[in-house]
C-alpha positions as CSV (number, residue, x, y, z in Angstrom):
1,X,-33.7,-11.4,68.2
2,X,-32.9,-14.6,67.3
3,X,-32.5,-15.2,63.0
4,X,-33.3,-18.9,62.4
5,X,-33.0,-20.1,58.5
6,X,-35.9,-21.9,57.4
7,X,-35.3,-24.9,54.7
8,X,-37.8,-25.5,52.4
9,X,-37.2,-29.0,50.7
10,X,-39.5,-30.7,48.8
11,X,-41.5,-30.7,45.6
12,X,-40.3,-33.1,42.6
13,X,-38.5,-30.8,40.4
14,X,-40.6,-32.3,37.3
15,X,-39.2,-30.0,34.8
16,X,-35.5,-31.2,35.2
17,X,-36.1,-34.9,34.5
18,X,-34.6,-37.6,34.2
19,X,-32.4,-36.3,36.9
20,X,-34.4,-35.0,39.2
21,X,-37.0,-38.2,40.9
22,X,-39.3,-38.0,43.2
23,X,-37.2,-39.9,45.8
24,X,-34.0,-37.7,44.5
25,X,-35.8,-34.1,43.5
26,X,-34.3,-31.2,42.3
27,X,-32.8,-29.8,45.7
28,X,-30.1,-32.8,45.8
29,X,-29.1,-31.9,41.6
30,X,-25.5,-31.5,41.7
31,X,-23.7,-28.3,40.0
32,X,-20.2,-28.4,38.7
33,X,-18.5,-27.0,41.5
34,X,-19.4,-30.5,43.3
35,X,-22.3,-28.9,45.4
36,X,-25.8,-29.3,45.4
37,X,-28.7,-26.7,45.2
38,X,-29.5,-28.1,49.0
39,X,-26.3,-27.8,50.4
40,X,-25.7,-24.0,48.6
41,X,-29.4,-23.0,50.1
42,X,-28.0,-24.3,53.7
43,X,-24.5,-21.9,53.5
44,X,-26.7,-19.1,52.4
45,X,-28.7,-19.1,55.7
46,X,-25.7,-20.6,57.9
47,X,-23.2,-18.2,57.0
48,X,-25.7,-14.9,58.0
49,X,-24.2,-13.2,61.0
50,X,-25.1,-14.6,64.6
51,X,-26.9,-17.6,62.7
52,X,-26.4,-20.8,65.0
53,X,-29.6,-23.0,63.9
54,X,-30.4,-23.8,60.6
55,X,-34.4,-25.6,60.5
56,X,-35.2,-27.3,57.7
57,X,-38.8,-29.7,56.5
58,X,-38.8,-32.2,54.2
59,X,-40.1,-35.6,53.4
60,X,-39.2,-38.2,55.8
61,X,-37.9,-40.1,52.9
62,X,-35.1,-37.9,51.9
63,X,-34.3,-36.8,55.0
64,X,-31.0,-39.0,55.8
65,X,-29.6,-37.6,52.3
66,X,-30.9,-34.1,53.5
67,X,-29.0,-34.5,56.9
68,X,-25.8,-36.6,55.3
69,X,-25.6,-33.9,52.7
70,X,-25.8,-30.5,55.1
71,X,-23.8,-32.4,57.6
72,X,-20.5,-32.3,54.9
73,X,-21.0,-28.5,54.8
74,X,-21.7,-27.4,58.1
75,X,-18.4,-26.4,58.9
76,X,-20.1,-23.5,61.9
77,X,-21.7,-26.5,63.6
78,X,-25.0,-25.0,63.2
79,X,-27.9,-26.9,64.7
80,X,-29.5,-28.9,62.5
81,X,-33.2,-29.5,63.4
82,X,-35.8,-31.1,60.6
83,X,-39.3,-32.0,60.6
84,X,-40.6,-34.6,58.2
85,X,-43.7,-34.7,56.4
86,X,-45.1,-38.2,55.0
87,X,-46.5,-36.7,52.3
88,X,-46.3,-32.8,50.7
89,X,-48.9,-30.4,51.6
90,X,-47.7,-27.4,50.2
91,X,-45.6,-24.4,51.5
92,X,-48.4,-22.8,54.3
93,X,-48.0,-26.0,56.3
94,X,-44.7,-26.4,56.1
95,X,-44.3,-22.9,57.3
96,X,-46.9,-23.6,59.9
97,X,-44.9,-26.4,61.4
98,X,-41.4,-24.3,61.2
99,X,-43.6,-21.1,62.9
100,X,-45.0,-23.4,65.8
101,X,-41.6,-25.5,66.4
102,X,-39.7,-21.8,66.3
103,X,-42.1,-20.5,68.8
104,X,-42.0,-23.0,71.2
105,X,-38.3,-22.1,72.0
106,X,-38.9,-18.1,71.4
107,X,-42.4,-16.6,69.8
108,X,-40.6,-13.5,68.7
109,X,-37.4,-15.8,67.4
110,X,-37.6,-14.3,63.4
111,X,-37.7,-17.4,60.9
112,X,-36.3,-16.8,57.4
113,X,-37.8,-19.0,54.6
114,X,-35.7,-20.0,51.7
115,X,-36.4,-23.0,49.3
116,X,-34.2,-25.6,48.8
117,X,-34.0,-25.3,45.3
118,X,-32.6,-21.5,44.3
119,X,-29.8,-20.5,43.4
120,X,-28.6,-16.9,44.8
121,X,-25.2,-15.6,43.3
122,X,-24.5,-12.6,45.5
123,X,-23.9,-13.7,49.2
124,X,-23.3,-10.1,50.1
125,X,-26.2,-8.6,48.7
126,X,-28.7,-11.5,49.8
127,X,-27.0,-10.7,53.7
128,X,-28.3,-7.2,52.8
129,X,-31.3,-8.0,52.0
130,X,-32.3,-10.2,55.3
131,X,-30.5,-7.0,57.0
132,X,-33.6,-4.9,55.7
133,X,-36.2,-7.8,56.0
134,X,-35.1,-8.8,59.8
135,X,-35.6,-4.7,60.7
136,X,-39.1,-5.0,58.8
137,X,-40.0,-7.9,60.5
138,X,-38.9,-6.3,63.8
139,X,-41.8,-4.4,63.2
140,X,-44.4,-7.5,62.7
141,X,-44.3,-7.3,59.3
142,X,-44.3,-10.4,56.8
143,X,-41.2,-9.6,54.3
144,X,-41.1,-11.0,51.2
145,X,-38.4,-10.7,48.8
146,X,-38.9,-9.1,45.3
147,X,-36.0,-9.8,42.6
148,X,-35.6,-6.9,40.3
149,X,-36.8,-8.2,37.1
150,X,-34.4,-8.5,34.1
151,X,-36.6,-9.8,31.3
152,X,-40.3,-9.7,31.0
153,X,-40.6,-13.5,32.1
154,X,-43.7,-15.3,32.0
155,X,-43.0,-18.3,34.4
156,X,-42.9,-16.3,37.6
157,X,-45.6,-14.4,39.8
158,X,-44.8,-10.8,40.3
159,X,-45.1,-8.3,42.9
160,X,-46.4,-4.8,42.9
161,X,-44.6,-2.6,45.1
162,X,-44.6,0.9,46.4
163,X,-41.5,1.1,48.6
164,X,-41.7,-1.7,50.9
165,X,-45.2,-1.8,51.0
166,X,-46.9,-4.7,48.8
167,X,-49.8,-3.6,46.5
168,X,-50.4,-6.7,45.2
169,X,-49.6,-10.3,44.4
170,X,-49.7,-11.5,40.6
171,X,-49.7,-14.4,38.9
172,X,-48.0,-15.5,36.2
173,X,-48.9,-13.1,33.2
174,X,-49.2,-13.2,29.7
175,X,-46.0,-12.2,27.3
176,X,-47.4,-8.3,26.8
177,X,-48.4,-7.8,30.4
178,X,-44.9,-9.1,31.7
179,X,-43.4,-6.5,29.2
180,X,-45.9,-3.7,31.0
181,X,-44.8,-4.9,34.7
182,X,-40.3,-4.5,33.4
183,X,-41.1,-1.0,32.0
184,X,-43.5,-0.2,34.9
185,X,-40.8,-0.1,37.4
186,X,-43.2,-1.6,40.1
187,X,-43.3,-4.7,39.7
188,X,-40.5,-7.8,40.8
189,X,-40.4,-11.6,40.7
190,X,-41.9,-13.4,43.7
191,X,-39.0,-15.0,45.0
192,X,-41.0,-17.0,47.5
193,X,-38.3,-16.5,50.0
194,X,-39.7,-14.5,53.3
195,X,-39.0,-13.1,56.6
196,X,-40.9,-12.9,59.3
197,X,-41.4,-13.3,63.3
198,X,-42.7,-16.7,64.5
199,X,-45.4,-15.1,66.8
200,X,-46.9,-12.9,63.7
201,X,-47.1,-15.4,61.3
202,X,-48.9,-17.9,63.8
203,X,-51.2,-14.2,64.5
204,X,-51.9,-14.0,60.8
205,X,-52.7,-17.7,60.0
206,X,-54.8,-17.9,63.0
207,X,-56.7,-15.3,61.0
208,X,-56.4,-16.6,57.3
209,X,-56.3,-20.0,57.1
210,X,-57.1,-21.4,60.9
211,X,-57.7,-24.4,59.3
212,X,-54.6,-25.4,58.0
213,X,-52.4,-23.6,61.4
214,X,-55.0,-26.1,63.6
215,X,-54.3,-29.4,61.6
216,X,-50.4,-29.0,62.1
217,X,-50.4,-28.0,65.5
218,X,-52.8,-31.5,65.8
219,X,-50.2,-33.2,63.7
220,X,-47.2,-31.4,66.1
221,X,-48.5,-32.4,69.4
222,X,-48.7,-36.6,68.2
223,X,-45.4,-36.1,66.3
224,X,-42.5,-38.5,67.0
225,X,-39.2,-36.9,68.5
226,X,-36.0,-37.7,67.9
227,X,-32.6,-37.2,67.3
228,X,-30.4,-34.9,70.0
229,X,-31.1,-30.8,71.1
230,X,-28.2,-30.0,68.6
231,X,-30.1,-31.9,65.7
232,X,-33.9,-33.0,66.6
233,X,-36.0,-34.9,64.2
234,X,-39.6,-34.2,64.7
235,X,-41.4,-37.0,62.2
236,X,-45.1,-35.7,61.7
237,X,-47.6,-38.8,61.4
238,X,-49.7,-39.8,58.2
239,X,-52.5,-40.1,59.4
240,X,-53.4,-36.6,61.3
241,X,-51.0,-34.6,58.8
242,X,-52.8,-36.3,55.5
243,X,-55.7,-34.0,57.4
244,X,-53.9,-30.7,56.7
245,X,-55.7,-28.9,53.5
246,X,-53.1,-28.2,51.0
247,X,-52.1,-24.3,50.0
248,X,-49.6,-22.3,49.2
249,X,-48.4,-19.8,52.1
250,X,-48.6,-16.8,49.4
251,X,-52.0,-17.6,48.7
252,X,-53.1,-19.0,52.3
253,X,-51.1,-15.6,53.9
254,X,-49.4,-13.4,52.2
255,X,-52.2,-12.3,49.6
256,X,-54.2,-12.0,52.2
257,X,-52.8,-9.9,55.1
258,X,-52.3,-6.8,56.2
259,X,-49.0,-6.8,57.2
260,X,-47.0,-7.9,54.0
261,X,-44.0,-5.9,53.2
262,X,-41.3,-6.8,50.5
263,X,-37.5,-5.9,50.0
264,X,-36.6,-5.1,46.6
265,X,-33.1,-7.0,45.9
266,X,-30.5,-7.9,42.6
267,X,-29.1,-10.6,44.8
268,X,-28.4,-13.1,41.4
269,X,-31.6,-15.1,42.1
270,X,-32.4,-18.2,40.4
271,X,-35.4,-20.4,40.7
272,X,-33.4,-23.3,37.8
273,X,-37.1,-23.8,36.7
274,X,-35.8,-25.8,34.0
275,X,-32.9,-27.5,31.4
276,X,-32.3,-24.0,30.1
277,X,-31.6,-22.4,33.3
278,X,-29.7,-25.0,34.8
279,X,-27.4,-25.0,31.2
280,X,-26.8,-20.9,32.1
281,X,-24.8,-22.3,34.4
282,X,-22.5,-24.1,32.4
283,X,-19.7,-22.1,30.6
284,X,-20.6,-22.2,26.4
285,X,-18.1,-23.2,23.7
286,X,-17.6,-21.0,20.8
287,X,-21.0,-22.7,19.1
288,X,-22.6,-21.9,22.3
289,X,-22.9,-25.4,23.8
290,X,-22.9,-26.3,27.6
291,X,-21.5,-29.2,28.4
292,X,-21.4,-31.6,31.2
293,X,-19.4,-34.8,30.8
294,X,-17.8,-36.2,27.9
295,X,-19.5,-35.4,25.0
296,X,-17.9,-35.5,20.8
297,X,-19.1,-33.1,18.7
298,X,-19.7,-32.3,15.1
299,X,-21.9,-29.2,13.8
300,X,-23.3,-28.6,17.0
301,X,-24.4,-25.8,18.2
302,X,-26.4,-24.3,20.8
303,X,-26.9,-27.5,23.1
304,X,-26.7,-28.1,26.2
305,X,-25.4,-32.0,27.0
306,X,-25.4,-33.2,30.1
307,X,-23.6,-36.9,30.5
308,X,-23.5,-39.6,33.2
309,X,-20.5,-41.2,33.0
310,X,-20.6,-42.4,29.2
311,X,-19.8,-40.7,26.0
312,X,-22.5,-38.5,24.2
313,X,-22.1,-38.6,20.6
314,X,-23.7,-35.4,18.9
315,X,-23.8,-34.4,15.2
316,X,-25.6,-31.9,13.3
317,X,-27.8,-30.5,15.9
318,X,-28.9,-27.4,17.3
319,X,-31.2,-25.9,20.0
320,X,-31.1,-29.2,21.7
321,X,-31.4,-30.4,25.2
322,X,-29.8,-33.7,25.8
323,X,-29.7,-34.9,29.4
324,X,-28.0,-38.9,29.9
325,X,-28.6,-40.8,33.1
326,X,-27.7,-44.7,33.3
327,X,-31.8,-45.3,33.1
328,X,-33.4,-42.5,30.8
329,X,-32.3,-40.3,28.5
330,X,-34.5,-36.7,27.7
331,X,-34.0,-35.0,24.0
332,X,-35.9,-31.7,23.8
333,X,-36.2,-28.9,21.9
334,X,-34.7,-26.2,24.2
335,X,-37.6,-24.0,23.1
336,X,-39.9,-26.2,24.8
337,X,-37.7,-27.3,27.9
338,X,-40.5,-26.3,30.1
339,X,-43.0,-28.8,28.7
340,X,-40.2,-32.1,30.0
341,X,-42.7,-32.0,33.5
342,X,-45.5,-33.1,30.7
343,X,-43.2,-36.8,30.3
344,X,-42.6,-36.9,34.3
345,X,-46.7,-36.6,34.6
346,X,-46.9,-39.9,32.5
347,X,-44.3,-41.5,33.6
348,X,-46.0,-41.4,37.1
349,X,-49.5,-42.2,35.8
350,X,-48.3,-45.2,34.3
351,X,-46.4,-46.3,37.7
352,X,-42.9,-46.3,36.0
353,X,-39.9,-46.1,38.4
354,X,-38.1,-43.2,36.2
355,X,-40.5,-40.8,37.9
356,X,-39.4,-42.1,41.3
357,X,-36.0,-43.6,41.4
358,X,-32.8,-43.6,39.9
359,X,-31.1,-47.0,39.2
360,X,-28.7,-45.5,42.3
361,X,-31.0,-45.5,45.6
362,X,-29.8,-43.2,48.9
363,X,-30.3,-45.3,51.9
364,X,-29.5,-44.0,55.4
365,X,-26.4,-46.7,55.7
366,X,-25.5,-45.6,52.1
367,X,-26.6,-46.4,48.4
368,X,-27.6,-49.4,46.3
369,X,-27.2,-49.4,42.3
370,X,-29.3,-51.9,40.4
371,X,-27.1,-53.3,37.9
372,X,-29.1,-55.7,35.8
373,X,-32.2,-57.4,36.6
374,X,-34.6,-60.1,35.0
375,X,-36.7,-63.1,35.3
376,X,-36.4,-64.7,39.0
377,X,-32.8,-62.5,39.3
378,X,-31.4,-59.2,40.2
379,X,-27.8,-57.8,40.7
380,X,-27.2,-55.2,42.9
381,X,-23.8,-53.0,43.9
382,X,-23.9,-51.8,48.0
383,X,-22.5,-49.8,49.3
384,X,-22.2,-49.3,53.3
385,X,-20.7,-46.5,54.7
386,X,-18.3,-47.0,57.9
387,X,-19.8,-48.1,61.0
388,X,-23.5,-48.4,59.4
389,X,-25.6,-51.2,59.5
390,X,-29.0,-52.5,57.7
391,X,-31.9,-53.3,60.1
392,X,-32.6,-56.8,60.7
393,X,-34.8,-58.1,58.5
394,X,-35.9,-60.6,56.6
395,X,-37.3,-61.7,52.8
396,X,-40.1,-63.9,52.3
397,X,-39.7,-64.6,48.5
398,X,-35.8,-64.1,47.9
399,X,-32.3,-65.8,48.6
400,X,-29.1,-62.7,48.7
401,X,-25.8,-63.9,47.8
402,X,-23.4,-61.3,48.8
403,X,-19.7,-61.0,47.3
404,X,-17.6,-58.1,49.2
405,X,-15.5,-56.4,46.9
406,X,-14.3,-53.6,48.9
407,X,-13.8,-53.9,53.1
408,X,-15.5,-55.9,55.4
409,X,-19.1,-56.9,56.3
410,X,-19.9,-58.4,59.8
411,X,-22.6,-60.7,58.7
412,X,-25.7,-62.0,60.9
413,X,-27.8,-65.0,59.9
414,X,-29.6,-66.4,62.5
415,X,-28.1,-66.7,65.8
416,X,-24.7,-66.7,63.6
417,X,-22.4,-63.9,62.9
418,X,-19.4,-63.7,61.4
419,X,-17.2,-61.4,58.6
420,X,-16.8,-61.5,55.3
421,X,-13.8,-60.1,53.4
422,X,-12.6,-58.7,50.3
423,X,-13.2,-61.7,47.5
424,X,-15.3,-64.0,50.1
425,X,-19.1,-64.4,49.9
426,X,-21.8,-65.4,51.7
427,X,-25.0,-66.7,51.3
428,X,-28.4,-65.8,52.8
429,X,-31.5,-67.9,52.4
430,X,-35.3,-67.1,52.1
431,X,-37.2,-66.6,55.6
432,X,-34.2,-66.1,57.4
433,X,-33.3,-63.1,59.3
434,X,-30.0,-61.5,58.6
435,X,-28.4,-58.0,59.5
436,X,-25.3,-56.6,57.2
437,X,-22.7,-54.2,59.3
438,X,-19.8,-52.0,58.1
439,X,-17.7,-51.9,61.2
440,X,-14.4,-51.2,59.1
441,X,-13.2,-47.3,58.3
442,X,-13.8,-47.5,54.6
443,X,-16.9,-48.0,52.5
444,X,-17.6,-51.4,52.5
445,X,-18.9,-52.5,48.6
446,X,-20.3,-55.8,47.6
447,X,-22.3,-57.3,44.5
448,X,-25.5,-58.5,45.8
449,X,-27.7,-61.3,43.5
450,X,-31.0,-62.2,44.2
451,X,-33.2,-64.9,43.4
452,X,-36.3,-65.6,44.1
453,X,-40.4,-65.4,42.6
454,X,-40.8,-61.9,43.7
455,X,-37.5,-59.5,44.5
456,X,-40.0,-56.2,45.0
457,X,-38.4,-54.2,47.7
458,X,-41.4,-54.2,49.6
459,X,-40.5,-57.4,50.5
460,X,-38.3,-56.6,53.5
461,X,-39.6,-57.7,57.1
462,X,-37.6,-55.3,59.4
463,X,-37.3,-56.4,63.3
464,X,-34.6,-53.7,64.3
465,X,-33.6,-50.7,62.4
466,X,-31.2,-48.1,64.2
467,X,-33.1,-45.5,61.6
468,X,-36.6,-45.9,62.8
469,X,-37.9,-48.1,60.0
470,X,-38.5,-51.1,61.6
471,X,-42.6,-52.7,61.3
C-alpha cells in the first residue's frame, strides 16, 4: 500500500511572536542548522522507505514559500502536490481534503498526517513508529501517536492507552492531574500526528461529522487545478470553503470513533509551543543563556536572546526572553513565555501589521523589505529571483522609481520595454502599466521609492500574473 505523507501547514504560531506572522507563521521559523521547521517536517515524511509523494495543505498565501522552500530540500524528487485553503478551518477539513484528493488516485492509499510545525529528533525511531502505525492502519484502524511523557506538562492533551487500543482522549489537565497521568503509566501526549487509510477516514467522517466531509468534497469538485502530475496545486474557492464548519479532526473523529488506535513512541517529539522550547534548542553558556546572534553580556543569566542582524546589549538580567526583529522587539519573563499569544491577539484587534507581516515580504518572484516609509513616500529593497517576473499591473495613486543595484531588470512601460542595469534607474508613472523581469542568472536587487497620496499595497491593478493573481 501506498504511504503518502500528509503536511499540515497552517495556524499562526501566536506564541512565538514577533517572528512568527500571520503571513510568515511558525512552520517557516528558521533553526540554527539553516533549516526550517517546514522543511525538517517534509524530510521526516520524504525520507520513509518507498515514499515518492509528499501532500501538503496550506494557505494559498504561503504557498509559493511553502513550495520554494520544500523544493531546496527535495533532493528524492518526491511529488509535491498542495491544496490551498483561503482561509483556516481547522485540522478535520484539512484532513478531509487530503483523504478525498488521496482517494481519488487509490482509496486504500494510507495518508500519514504530520504538522508542519514539530520537531522530531529521532528519525529512526519515528520510521518505527509509522512501521507499527502503517500495519494498524492496514487493519482500518485510525493510529494516532502517543509520546511517552517526560514531565507532568500542562499544555498538551493526553491519551489513555491500553496497548494500542485508545481509552480515551484528554484535554489539557490541571498541574496534579498531569502528575497522576506520568505516574499512571497510561497516559501520553497527543501528538496530533496520525495514520490512517484514505477509505476509512472518509468511512468514519461520513459517520461523525458528515457535515464538514460534504462541504469539502463541494469545495473539491469547484476547486481550481493547477500546476503539473508531479506537483498539482488544487486552490479551494472562498466562497464554498468559507461554508466548511470549523473543528478539530481529534474532536470531529478521533474522540469519537470506534476504530482509534495509538502507537506509543520516544521519538524526541517537540510541539516548540513557545520561546522556552524553541531556546532548548540552542546550546547554553555557563550562566545558562541561549543565544542567537550577537548579543554582549554582563550578569546575565538564564536568557535566551535571539537577534536579527544587530547587536543586543544585555546587563543584569535573568529569566528573560528577548526576541529582536528589524520591526518589534518581545521582552518577557520566561515564566510567562506562553502568555506572548495575549500581545499577538491585540496586535491583530487593533489591525497593526506586526501580527501579519514582517518588514521582509515573500512574494512568489521573491521578497520585498520596506526600508523607511512616511508622508506621501516609501522605500523599498526587491529582490527578483532569476528568470521571475511581476504581473503586469498597474497603480492608481503612486509613481515607482526603480534604481537596480544588483543584475538586470527587463522593464515594461507601456508598449515600451527595455533593461535597466546595475547603477541605472528608471522611472514609472501613475496609471501606467508596467511589468518588472529578472531574465539574468543572479538575483536581480533594486531600491524602489514611491510617491504618491495613497502607497497601500492593495493598490495594484494586475492584467497578467504567471502566479494566478491576476483580477
Amino acid at each position: 500500500m501506498t504511504l503518502v505523507p500528509t503536511i499540515l501547514c497552517g495556524g499562526a504560531g501566536s506564541r512565538l511572536w514577533p517572528v512568527s506572522r500571520e503571513m510568515h507563521p511558525k512552520p517557516f521559523i528558521e533553526l540554527a542548522d539553516g533549516q526550517n521547521l517546514l522543511q525538517k517536517a517534509f524530510l521526516r515524511g520524504a525520507l520513509l522507505p518507498g515514499v515518492i509523494e509528499v501532500l501538503t495543505v496550506t494557505n494559498r498565501e504561503t504557498y509559493f514559500k511553502a513550495f520554494g522552500d520544500m523544493k531546496k530540500v527535495n533532493a528524492t524528487n518526491c511529488a509535491l502536490p498542495f491544496i490551498l485553503e483561503p482561509t483556516g478551518r481547522d485540522t478535520a477539513a484539512a484532513v478531509a481534503a487530503a483523504a478525498l484528493y488521496v482517494a481519488e488516485k487509490d482509496p486504500d492509499s494510507i495518508l500519514l498526517v504530520l504538522a508542519a510545525d514539530h520537531l522530531i529528533g529521532d528519525q529512526i525511531a519515528f520510521a518505527e513508529a509509522v512501521a507499527q502505525a502503517k500495519t494498524l492502519a492496514k487493519q482500518d484502524k485510525i493510529v494516532t501517536f502517543g509520546i511517552q511523557p517526560l514531565i507532568a506538562e500542562t499544555a498538551y492533551g493526553y491519551i489513555e492507552a491500553e496497548g494500542t487500543r485508545v481509552v480515551r482522549f484528554v484535554e489539557k489537565p490541571d498541574i496534579a492531574t498531569a502528575q497522576a497521568y506520568l505516574e499512571s503509566g497510561k497516559f501520553f501526549w497527543n501528538s496530533g500526528m496520525f495514520c490512517f487509510k484514505a477509505r476509512v477516514v472518509l468511512q468514519e467522517m461520513q459517520t461523525h461529522c458528515p457535515d464538514i466531509l460534504e462541504a469539502v468534497r463541494v469545495s473539491l469538485a469547484t476547486a481550481e487545478k493547477g500546476g503539473g502530475q508531479e506537483n498539482a496545486r488544487i486552490e479551494m474557492p472562498r466562497e464554498s470553503f468559507e461554508r466548511v464548519p470549523a473543528r478539530s479532526f481529534d474532536y470531529a473523529v478521533m474522540e469519537k470513533t470506534d476504530h482509534a488506535s495509538v502507537v506509543a513512541c520516544d521519538i524526541g517529539w517537540s510541539d516548540v509551543g513557545s520561546w522556552n522550547a524553541l531556546g532548548d534548542l540552542v546550546t547554553s553558556d555557563a550562566q545558562g543563556n541561549r543565544v542567537e546572534g550577537e548579543a554582549l553580556l554582563h550578569n546575565v543569566s538564564n536568557c535566551h536572546i535571539r537577534g536579527s542582524g544587530r547587536l543586543v546589549g544585555a546587563v543584569g538580567i535573568k529569566d528573560l526572553v528577548i526576541i529582536d526583529t528589524p520591526d518589534a522587539l518581545l521582552v518577557a519573563d520566561r515564566n510567562r513565555a506562553q502568555d506572548v499569544k495575549q500581545l499577538f491577539a491585540k496586535l491583530k484587534a487593533s489591525g497593526h501589521d506586526a501580527h501579519r507581516l514582517h518588514k521582509t515580504v515573500h512574494r512568489p518572484w521573491g521578497t520585498y523589505t520596506i526600508l523607511e516609509e512616511g508622508e506621501g513616500f516609501k522605500i523599498k529593497r526587491i529582490v527578483v529571483t532569476p528568470g521571475a517576473s511581476l504581473s503586469l499591473q498597474m497603480h492608481h495613486h503612486r509613481s515607482e522609481h526603480w534604481i537596480v543595484v544588483a543584475g538586470m531588470a527587463k522593464v515594461v512601460v507601456g508598449e515600451e520595454e527595455h533593461l535597466v542595469r546595475t547603477n541605472e534607474s528608471t522611472y514609472i508613472p501613475a496609471g501606467h502599466k508596467h511589468r518588472l523581469t529578472n531574465p539574468g542568472l543572479m538575483d536581480l536587487v533594486l531600491i524602489e521609492v514611491q510617491s504618491g497620496a495613497y502607497l497601500g499595497e492593495d493598490d495594484i491593478v494586475r492584467f497578467e500574473d504567471r502566479y494566478g493573481r491576476a483580477g
